[in-house]
C-alpha positions as CSV (number, residue, x, y, z in Angstrom):
1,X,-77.3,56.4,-4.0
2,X,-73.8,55.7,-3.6
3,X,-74.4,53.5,-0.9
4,X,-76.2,51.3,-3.2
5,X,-73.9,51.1,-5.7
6,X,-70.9,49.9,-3.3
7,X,-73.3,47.4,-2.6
8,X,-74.0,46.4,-5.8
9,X,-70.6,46.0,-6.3
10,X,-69.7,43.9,-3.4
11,X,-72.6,41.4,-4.7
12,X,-71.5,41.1,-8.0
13,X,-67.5,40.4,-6.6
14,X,-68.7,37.7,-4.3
15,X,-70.9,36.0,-7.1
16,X,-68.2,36.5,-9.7
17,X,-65.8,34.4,-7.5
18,X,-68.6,31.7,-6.3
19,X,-69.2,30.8,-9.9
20,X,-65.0,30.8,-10.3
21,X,-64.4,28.6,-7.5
22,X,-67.5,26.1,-8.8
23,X,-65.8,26.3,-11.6
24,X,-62.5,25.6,-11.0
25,X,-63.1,22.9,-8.0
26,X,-61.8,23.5,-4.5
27,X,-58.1,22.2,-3.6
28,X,-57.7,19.7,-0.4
29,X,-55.4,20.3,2.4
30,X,-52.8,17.6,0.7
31,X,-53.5,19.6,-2.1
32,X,-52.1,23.0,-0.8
33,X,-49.3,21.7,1.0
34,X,-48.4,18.1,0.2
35,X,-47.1,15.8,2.5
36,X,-44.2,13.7,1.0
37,X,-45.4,9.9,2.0
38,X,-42.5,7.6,0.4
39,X,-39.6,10.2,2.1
40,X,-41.9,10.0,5.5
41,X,-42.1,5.8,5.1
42,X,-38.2,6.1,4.6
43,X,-37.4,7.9,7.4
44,X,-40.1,6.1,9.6
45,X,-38.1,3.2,9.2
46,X,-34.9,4.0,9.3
47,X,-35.7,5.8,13.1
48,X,-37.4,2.6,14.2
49,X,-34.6,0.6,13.3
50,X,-32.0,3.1,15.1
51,X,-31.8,0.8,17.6
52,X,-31.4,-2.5,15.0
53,X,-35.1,-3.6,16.9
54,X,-37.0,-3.3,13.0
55,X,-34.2,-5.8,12.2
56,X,-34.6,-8.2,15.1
57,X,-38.5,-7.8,14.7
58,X,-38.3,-8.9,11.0
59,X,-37.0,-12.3,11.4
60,X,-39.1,-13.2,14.6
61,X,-42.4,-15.6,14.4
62,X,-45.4,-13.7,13.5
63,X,-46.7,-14.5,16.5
64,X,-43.8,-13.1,18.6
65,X,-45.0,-10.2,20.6
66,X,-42.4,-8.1,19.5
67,X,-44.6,-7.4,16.4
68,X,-47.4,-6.1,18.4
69,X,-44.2,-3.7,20.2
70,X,-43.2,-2.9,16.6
71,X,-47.2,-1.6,15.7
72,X,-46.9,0.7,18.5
73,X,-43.4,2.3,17.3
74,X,-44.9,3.0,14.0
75,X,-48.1,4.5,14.8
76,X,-46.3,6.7,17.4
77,X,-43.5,7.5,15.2
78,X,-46.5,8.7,12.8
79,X,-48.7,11.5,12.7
80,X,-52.3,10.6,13.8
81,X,-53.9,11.4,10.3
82,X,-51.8,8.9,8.2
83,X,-52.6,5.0,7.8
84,X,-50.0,2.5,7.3
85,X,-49.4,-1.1,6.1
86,X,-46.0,-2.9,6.3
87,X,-44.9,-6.0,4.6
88,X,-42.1,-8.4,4.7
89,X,-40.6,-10.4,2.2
90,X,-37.8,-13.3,2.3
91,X,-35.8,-12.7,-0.3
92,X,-35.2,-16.2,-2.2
93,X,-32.3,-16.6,-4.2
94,X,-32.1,-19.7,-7.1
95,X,-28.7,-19.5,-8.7
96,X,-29.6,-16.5,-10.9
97,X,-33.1,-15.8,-9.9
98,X,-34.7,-13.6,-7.2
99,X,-37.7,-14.1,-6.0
100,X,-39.8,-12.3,-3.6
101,X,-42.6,-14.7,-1.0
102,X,-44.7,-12.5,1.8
103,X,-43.6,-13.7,5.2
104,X,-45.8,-11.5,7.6
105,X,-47.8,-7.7,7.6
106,X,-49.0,-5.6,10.0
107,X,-51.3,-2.8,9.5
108,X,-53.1,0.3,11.0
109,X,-56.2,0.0,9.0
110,X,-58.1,-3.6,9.0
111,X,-60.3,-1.9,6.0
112,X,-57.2,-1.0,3.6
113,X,-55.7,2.1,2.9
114,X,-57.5,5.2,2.1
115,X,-57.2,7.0,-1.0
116,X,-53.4,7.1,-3.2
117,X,-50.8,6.0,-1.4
118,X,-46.8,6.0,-1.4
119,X,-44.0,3.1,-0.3
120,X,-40.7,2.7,0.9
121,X,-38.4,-0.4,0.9
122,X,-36.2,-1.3,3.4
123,X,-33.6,-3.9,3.0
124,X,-32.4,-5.9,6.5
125,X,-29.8,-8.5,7.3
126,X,-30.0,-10.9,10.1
127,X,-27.8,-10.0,13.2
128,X,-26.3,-13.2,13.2
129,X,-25.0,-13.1,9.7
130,X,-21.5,-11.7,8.7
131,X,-21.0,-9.1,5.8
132,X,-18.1,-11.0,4.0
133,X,-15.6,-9.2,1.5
134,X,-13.8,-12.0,-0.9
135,X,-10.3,-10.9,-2.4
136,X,-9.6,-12.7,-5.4
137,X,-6.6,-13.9,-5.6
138,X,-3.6,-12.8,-7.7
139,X,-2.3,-16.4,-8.8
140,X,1.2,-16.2,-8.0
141,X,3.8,-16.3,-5.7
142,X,4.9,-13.7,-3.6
143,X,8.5,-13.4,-1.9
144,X,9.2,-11.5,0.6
145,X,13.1,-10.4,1.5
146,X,13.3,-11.4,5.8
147,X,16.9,-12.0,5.6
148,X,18.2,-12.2,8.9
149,X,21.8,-12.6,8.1
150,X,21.0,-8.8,6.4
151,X,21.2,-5.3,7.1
152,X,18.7,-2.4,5.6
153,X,19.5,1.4,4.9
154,X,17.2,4.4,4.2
155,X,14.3,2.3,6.3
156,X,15.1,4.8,9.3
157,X,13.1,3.4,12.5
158,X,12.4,0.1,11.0
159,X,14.2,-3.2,9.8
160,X,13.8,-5.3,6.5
161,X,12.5,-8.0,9.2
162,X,9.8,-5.8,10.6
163,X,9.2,-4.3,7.2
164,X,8.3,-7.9,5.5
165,X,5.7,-8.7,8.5
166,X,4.1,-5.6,7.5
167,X,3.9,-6.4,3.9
168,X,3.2,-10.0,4.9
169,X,-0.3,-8.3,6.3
170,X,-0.9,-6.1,3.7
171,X,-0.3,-8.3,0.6
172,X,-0.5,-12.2,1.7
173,X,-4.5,-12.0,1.4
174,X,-4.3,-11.4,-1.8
175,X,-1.8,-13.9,-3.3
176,X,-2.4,-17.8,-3.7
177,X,1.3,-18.4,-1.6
178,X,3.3,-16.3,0.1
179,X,6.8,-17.6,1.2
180,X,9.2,-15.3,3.7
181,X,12.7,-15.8,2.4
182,X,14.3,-15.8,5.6
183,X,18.0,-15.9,5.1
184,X,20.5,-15.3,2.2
185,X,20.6,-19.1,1.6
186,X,17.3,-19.0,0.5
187,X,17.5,-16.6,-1.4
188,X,20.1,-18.0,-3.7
189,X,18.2,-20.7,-4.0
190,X,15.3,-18.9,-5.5
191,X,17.6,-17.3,-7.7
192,X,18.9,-20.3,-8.8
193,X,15.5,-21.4,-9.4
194,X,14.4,-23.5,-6.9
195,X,11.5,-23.8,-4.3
196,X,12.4,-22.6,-1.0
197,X,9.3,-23.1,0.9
198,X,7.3,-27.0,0.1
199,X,4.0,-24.8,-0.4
200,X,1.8,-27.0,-2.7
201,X,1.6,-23.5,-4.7
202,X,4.7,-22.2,-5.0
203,X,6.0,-21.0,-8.2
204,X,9.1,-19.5,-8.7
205,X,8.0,-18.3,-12.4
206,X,6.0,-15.2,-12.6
207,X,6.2,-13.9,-9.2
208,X,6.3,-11.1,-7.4
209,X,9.9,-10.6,-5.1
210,X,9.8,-7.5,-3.0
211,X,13.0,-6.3,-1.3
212,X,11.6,-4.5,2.1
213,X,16.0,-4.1,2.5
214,X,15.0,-0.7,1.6
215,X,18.6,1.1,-0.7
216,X,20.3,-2.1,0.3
217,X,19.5,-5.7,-1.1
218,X,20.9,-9.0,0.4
219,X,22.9,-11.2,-1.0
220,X,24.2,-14.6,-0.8
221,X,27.5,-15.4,0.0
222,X,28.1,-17.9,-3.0
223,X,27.6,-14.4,-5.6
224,X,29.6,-12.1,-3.2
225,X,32.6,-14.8,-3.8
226,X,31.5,-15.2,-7.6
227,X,30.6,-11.4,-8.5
228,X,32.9,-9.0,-6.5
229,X,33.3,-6.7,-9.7
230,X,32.3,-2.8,-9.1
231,X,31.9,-3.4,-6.0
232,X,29.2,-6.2,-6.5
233,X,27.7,-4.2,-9.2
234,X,28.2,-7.2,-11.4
235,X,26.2,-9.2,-8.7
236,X,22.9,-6.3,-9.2
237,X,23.5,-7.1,-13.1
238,X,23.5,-10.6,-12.8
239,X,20.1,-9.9,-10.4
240,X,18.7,-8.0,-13.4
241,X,19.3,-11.0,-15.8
242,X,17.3,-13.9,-12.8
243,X,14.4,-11.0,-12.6
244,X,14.4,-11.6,-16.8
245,X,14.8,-14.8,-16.8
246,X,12.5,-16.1,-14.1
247,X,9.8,-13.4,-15.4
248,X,9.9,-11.9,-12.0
249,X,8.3,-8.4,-10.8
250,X,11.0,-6.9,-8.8
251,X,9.7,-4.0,-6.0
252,X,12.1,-1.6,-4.4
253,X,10.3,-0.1,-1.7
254,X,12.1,3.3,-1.0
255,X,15.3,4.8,-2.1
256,X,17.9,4.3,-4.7
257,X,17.5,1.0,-5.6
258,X,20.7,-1.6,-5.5
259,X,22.5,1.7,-4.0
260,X,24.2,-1.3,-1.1
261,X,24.5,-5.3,-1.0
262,X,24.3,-6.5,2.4
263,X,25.2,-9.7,4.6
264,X,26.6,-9.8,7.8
265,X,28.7,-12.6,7.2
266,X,30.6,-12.1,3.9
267,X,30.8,-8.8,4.6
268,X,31.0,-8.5,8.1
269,X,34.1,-6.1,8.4
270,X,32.8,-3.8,5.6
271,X,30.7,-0.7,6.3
272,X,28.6,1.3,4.4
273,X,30.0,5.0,5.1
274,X,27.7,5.4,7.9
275,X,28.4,3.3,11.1
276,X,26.4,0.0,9.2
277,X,28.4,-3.1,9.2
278,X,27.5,-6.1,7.0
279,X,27.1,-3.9,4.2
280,X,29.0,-2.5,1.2
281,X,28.4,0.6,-0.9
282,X,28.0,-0.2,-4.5
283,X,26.6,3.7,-5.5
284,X,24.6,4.3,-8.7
285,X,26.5,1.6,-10.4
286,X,23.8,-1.1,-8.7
287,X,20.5,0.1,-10.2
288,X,22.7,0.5,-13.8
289,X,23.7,-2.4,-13.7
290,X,20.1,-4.1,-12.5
291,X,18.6,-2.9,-15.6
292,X,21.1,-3.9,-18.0
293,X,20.7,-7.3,-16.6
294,X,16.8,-7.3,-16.8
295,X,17.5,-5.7,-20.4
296,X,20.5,-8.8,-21.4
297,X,18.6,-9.5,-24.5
298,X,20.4,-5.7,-25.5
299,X,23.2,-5.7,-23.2
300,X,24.3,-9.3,-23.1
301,X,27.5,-8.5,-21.1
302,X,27.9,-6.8,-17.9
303,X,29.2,-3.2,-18.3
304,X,30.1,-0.5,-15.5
305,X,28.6,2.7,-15.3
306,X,28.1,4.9,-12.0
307,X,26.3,8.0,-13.7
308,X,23.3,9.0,-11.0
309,X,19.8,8.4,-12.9
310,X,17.4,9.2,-10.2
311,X,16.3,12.7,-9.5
312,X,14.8,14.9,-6.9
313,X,11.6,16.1,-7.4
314,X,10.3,16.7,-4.4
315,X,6.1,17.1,-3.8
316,X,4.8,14.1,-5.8
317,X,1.1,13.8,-6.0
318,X,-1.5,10.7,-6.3
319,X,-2.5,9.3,-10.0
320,X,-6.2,9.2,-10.7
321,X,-5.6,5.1,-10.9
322,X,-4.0,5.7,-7.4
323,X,-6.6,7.7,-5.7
324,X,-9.3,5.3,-7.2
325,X,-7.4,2.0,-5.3
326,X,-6.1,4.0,-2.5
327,X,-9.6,3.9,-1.5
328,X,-11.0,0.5,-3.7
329,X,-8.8,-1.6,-1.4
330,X,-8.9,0.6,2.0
331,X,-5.0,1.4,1.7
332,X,-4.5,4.8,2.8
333,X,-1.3,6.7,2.5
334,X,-1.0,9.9,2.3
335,X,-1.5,11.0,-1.2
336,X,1.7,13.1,-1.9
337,X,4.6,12.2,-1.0
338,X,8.7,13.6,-1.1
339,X,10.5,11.9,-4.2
340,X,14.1,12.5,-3.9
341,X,15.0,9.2,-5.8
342,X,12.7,9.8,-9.2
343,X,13.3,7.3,-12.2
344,X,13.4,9.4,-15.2
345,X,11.2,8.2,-17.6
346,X,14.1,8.0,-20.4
347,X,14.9,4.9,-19.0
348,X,12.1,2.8,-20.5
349,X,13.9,3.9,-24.1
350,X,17.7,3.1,-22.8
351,X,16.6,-0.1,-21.3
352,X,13.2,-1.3,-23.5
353,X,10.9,-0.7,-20.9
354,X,7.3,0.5,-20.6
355,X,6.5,2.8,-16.8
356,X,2.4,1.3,-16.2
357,X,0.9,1.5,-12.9
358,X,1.9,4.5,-11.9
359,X,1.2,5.7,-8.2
360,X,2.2,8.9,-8.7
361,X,1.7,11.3,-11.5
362,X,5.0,12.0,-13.7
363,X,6.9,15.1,-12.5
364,X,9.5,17.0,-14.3
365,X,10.2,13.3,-16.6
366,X,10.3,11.2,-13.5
367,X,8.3,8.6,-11.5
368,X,8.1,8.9,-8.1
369,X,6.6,5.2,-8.1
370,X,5.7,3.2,-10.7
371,X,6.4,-0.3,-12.4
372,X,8.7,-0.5,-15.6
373,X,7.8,-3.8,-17.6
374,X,10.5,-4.8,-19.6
375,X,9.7,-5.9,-23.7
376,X,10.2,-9.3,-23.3
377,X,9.9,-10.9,-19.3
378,X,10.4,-9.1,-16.0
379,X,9.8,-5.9,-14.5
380,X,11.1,-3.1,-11.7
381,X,8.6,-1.5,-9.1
382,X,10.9,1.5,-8.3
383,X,9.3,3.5,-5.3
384,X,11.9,6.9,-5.1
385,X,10.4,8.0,-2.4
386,X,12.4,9.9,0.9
387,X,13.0,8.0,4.0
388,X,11.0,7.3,6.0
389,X,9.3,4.6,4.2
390,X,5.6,4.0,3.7
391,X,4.8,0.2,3.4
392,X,1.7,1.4,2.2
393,X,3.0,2.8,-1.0
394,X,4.2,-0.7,-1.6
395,X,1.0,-2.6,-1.1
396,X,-1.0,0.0,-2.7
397,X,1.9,0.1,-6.1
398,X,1.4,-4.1,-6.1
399,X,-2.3,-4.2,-5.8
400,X,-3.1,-1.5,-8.8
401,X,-0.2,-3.5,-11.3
402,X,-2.3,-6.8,-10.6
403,X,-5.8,-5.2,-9.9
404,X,-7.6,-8.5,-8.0
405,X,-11.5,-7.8,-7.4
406,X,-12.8,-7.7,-4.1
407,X,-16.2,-9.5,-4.4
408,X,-18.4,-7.2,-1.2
409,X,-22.0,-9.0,-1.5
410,X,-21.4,-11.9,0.2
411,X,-23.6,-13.2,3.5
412,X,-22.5,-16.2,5.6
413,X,-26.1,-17.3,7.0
414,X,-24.7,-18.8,10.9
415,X,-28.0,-20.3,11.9
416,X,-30.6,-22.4,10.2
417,X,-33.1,-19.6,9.8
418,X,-34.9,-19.5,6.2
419,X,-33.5,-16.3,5.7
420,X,-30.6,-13.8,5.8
421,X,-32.3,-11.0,4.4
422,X,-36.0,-9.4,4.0
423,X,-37.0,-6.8,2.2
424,X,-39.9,-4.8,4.4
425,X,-42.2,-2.4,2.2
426,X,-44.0,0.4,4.0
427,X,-46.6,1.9,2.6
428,X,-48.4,5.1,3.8
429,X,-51.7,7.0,2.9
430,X,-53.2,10.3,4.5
431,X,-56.9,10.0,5.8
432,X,-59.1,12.0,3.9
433,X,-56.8,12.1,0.5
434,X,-58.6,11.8,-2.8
């Protein structure tokens, strides 16, 4: 009896969960555990083309035998159970219109896929065609200080010479002329206003002069005669009033700016307190006196006053803005640096100007770098950072002030194919799917 009624029991279970799975339907293997087809096309291609060979393939003849080569990568790359068809496209561009026309397919199934299936795209470039990055270009001129007749300070293991073929690198691609001043003659002619160079470009209004002299700035022999005062403190003033007048951005690259005026003539027998000849110590005095000059609409008359403005701050860290360039334009110093020479930020209310571009973020009221636009024209790029100097700090302060776009999407085709770019489309079904 009992025996029966086990059995009973077993029948109506297995009948119970017949009718269920009637029912319900029955699941497929893809079902249970499904295969993803468009990440599997994706890496498919990318594995064939480890080797660049889906690239070269793409662009030859159909009737090249490295297509039949390219059939037997992807069917072994494959598992036996899944079809495939792959197409390529030229990509046809008409001044604002893109257009896609089949150039060739290969397939593993002359009947069609089987049942749903999924694509990748895969974008390739011609191996004879150059990836191209365009710098627009900031239309003005910039100066750079190579005054051989000069001597730098706080620009330990370098020279103002070397300096300005560093920033000649860095910046020149990304200006519409670049002219080296190359002595102090030159240079007071460009303050006088004059072309120095016979550039078809050059302008002498609205451009950039950066002074890779480090603490010390050259200067002619005509204003060491003419402004001696404060010891050539006047001469930093009257510097001030050309950066105002000619609507110049002036950039300090390290230091205390104006802190010595150097040339090895005039001032040959003159010293700087440590062993440099050629130079003269002007002290605090010289920035002072550089931003009443670039202020002379308020302080119309040259003034001494040797109070120390800058302060030491030490640790100064990147800006957003900074970080954001640093790695927009490839420049790459490090992002925190020592400021021992900080412009306190009460200077933009003493001498009616406005601190933008900032490289660093502010710290304790001061700028370790940054650019201070004056109200009316002309502006100071004060970098108050400890020896030794970064050049990079320099580029990186001029290129976020002016902000040219690099343009990254541009091909040069270098043979007279129909092409530079296909887009192939591979598209994969499982045998057997529903």
């Amino acid at each position: 009896m009992m025996r029966t009624i086990e059995v009973s029991i077993v029948i109506v279970i297995l009948t119970t969960a017949f009718i269920a799975s009637t029912f319900f339907g029955t699941f497929s293997p893809q079902d249970i555990s499904p295969l993803n087809l468009r990440q599997l096309a994706l890496t498919t291609l990318q594995i064939v083309d480890s080797d660049k060979s889906l690239s070269e393939t793409a662009f030859k003849a159909p009737q090249d035998s490295a297509w039949t080569e390219l059939q037997i990568a992807l069917t072994a790359s494959l598992p036996p159970n899944i079809d495939y068809n792959l197409t390529v496209y030229d990509i046809v561009r008409n001044q604002d219109t893109i257009t896609y026309r089949r150039f060739h397919s290969i397939t593993s199934s002359a009947s069609g896929l089987a049942g749903s299936s999924k694509a990748a795209t895969y974008l390739v470039t011609t191996t004879n065609s150059t990836f191209a990055t365009i710098k627009q270009k900031i239309h003005k001129t910039l100066y750079v200080l190579n005054c051989s007749d000069a001597n730098g300070w706080w620009i330990t293991g370098y020279t103002g010479q070397s300096l300005a073929a560093d920033v000649i690198d860095l910046l020149s691609p990304y200006f519409n002329t670049t002219v080296t001043v190359q002595n102090t003659a030159d240079l007071e002619n460009l303050l006088d206003g004059n072309e120095i160079s016979g550039l078809p470009f050059e302008s002498v209004s609205n451009a950039v002069v950066i002074n890779t002299f480090g603490e010390s700035v050259p200067i002619p022999s005509t204003y060491a005669d003419q402004y001696p005062r404060g010891s050539y403190a006047e001469y930093c003033y009257e510097l001030g009033k050309r950066v105002n007048q000619h609507d110049w951005i002036w950039v300090s690259i390290v230091g205390y700016p104006f802190y010595y005026v150097s040339n090895t003539a005039e001032l040959a027998d003159s010293h700087n307190s440590w062993g440099i000849y050629g130079m003269k110590d002007v002290g605090p005095a010289g920035l002072n006196s550089f931003l009443r000059g670039l202020d002379v609409e308020h302080y119309p008359s040259y003034g001494y006053d040797d109070s120390y403005i800058t302060q030491d701050v030490n640790l100064v860290y990147f800006s957003d803005e900074a970080y954001y360039y640093s790695n927009y334009y490839g420049i790459y110093p490090a992002h925190y640096q020592t400021a021992t020479r900080a412009l306190p930020s009460s200077i933009q209310a003493t001498y009616h100007t406005t601190a933008v571009s900032e490289v660093f973020n502010l710290k304790g009221g001061c700028y370790g770098a940054a650019t201070f636009e004056h109200e009316g024209t002309g502006a100071l790029t004060a970098i108050g950072l400890t020896r030794t100097p970064d050049i990079r700090v320099t580029a990186l302060a001029t290129l976020i002030h002016h902000k040219p776009v690099l343009y990254k999407t541009e091909f040069t085709q270098m043979t007279g194919e129909r092409s530079t770019q296909r887009l192939l489309v591979l598209q994969l079904s499982q045998q057997g799917g529903g």
